[in-house]
N, C-alpha and C positions, 0 to 999 in steps of 0.2 A: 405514547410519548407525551409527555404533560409541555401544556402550551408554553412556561416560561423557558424550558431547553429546547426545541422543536428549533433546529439550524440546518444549516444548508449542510444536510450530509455526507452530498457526493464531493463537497470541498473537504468535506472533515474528513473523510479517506483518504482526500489527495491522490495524489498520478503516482503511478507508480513508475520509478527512475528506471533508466537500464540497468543502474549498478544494481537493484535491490535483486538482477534477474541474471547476479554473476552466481548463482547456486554453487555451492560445493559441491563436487561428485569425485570419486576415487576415476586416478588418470594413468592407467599401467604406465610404468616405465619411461612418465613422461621428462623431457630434459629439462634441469634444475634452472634454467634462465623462464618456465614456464611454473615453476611450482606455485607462482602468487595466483590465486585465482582471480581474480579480479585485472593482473595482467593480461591472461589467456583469453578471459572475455572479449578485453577492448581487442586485441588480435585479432581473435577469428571475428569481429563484428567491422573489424577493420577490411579485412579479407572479404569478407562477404558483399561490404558495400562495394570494395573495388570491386565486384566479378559483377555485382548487378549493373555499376558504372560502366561496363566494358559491353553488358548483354544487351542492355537501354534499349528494349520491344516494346516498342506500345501497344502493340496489334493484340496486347494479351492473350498472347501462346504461354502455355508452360514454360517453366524456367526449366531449363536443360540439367534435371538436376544428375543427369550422369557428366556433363562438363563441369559444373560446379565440384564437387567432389575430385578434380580431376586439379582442379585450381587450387582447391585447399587440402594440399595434399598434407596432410599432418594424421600418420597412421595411429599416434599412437594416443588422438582423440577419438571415439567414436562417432560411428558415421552419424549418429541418430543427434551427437551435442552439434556435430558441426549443421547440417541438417536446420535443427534447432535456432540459432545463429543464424544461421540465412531465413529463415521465417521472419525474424526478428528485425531481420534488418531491411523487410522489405514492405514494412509496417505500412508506409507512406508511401509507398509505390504503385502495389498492383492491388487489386482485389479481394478479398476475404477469400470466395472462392479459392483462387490460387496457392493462397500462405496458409490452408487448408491441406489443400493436396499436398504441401509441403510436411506439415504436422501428419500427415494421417502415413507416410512414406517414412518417417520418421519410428513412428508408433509401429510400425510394420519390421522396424530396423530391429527393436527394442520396446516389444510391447510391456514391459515390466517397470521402462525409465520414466520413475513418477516426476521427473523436471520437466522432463518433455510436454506431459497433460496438465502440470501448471502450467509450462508458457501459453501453450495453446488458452487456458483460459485466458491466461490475462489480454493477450490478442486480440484475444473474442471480446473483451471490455473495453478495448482501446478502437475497437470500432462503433463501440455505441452500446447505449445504456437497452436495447431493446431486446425482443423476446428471444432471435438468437443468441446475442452475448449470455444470456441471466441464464437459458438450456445449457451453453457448454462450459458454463461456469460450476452450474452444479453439476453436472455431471461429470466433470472433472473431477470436480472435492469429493464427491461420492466412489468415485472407482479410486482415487488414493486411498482413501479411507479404508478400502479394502484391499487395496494390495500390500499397504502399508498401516495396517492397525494401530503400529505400535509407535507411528513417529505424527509428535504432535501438532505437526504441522498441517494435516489434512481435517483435522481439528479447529485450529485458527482459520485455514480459508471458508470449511462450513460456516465457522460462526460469524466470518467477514460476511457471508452471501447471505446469512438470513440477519444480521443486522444494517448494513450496506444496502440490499436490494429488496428483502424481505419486509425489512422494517418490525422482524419480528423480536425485541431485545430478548422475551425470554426465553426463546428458543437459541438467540446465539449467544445468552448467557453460558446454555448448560455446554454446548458444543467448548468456549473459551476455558468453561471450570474444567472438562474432559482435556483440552490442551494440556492446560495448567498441571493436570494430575498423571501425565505422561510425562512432565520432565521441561516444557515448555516456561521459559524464568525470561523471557526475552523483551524487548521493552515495548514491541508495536501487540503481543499477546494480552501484556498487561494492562497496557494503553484501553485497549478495546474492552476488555473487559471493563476498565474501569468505567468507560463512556457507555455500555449497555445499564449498569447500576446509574446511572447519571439519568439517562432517559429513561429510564422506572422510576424514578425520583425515590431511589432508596439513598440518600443522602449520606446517612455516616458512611456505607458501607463502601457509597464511591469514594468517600475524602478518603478511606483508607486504601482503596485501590489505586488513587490517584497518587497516594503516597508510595507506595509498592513500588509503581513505576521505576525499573531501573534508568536513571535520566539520559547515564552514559552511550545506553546501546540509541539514544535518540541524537543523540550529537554528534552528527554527521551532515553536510551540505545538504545533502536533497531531504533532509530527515529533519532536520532544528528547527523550523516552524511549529512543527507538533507541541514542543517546547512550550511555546506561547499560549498554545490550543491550551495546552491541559493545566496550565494556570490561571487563565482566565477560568474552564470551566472548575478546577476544584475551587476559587473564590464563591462563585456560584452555588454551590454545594455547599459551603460554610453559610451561604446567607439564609437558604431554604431551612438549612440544620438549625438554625434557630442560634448560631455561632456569630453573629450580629459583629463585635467586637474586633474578631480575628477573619471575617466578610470584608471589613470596611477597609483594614487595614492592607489585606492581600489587592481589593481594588485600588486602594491608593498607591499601591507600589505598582501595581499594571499601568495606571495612567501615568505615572511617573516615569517609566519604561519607555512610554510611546511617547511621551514628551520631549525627553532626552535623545531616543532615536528613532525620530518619525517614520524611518525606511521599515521599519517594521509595518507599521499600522494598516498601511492595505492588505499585508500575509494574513490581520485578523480575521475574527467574527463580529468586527466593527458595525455591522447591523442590528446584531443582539445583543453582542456583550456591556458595548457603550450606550445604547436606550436604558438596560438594564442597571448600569452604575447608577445614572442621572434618577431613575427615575425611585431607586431604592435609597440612595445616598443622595439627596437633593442637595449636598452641600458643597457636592461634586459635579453637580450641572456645569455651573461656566467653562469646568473645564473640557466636559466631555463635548460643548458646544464646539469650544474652540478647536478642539483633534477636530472634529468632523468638517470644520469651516479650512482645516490644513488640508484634506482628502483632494 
C-alpha cells in the first residue's frame, strides 16, 4: 500500500447494516403480505428479540432453541433462516460461544444454506477484529466458494478478507476480477475492486474502476457515505495520474461539498484526504484549515 493512500481501512469497509444481511433466499409458499424481503427480515428479527426479551438469562444457559422455534412458528420459513435470525439478534446479548451453538444447530438444519455461513462470519467480525473472527471468516468464504462455485458472491467476501484483513490488494484483486467474471456488476464488488487498484497505485486503472462503479446500487441510507469515499479517493487518483487539472478541480468540488454541508465531513477521510488537498493544492490550504477548525 503506497504511503500517500494507506487510510484507516477498517472504516473504509464500514459496519455492515442489518439490512445488508436481509439476503434473498427462495421461501415455499410463503404468504404474499411476506414476499418483500427485507419485510420478513425486520419480522423475524423483530420476533426474535421479543423471545430473547421474554427469556432475559443472564446465567448463560443456552437459549431454549426448541422454545424459540416454538414462538416463531412461521412453517413456511426454514428452520435454519429463522435460527439464523436469532443468532443475529442476539449479537449484543450473550456470548460468541453461544450464537455459535446457535450457527452450528443451524448449519446442522441445512448444511448447504450458504446465508447461514455468511452470517456466521459476519458475527464473527462483529465481535472483533482478532484471530477467531479473521478463522471463521475465511473459512466461511472458503467452504462457499465450494459449495457454491458459481455464485459471485463467495468471491467478493474472499477478496473482502484478503483486502480488509489480509492487506493483501493483489491477492483480493484477482478473487474481485473472478467475482466480476461470474456475473457480479454490483456496486460494493466494483467499489472494492476499485480501492485494491487504488492501494497498488495503478492509478488510471482505478479512476476507471472508480468510474465503473454503479453509484445507484450505493445509494441507500446505511450505504451513501461510500459515496463521498470514492470521490474523494478517485480525485486522488487523478492527482497521482499525473491529471493535475481535473485533481484540482474534483478537490474543489469535495471541499465545496463539505463546505455547503458540513454534516458530512466527519463520515470522511478528513485525516488524509484534507492534509492531502492542503498540501498538494496549497491554494486550497485556508480552506481545508478552516473544515478542520468546524470538526
Amino acid at each position: 500500500m503506497t504511503t500517500q493512500t494507506r487510510s484507516k481501512r477498517m472504516v473504509r469497509s464500514g459496519r455492515i447494516d442489518q439490512r445488508d444481511r436481509a439476503t434473498k433466499r427462495r421461501r415455499p409458499e410463503a404468504p404474499s403480505h411476506h414476499d418483500g424481503e427485507e419485510e420478513l427480515f425486520d419480522t423475524l428479527l423483530r420476533l426474535a428479540t421479543a423471545f430473547l426479551d421474554e427469556f432475559n438469562d443472564d446465567s448463560g444457559a443456552p437459549i431454549p432453541l426448541d422454545q424459540y422455534l416454538s414462538f416463531v412458528a412461521m412453517p413456511y420459513v426454514p428452520i435454519a433462516e429463522r435460527l439464523r435470525l436469532l443468532a443475529i439478534a442476539s449479537e449484543k446479548r450473550v456470548p460468541w460461544e453461544i450464537i455459535d451453538q446457535i450457527y452450528a444447530v443451524a448449519t446442522h438444519e441445512d448444511p448447504l444454506d450458504t446465508v447461514v455461513l455468511a452470517s456466521r462470519a459476519i458475527t464473527a467480525r462483529r465481535f472483533g477484529y482478532g484471530d477467531q473472527a479473521r478463522r471463521v471468516e475465511l473459512e466461511a468464504a472458503q467452504r462457499g466458494a465450494t459449495l457454491a462455485p458459481d455464485q459471485p458472491e463467495w468471491e467478493y467476501r474472499l477478496g473482502m478478507y484478503f483486502y480488509d484483513i489480509e492487506r493483501n490488494n493483489e491477492t483480493a484483486l484477482t478473487h474481485f476480477d473472478r467475482a466480476i467474471s461470474l456475473g457480479a456488476i454490483d456496486g460494493l464488488t466494483m467499489l472494492y475492486r476499485a480501492r485494491a487498484l487504488h492501494d497498488l497505485g495503478r492509478w488510471d486503472e482505478a479512476i476507471a474502476a472508480y468510474n465503473d462503479v454503479p453509484l445507484g446500487d450505493l445509494d441507500r441510507p446505511w450505504m451513501a457515505w461510500r459515496i463521498h469515499f470514492l470521490i474523494e479517493e478517485r480525485a486522488t487518483c487523478l492527482y497521482f495520474a499525473g491529471r493535475r487539472l481535473e485533481a484540482f478541480n474534483e478537490f474543489d468540488r469535495v471541499l465545496t461539498r463539505y463546505e455547503t454541508q458540513p454534516h458530512l465531513l466527519p463520515r470522511t477521510e478528513h485525516d488524509s484526504f484534507l492534509p492531502l488537498a492542503a498540501d498538494k493544492f496549497p491554494q486550497l490550504a485556508e480552506r481545508v484549515a478552516n473544515l478542520f477548525r468546524s470538526l
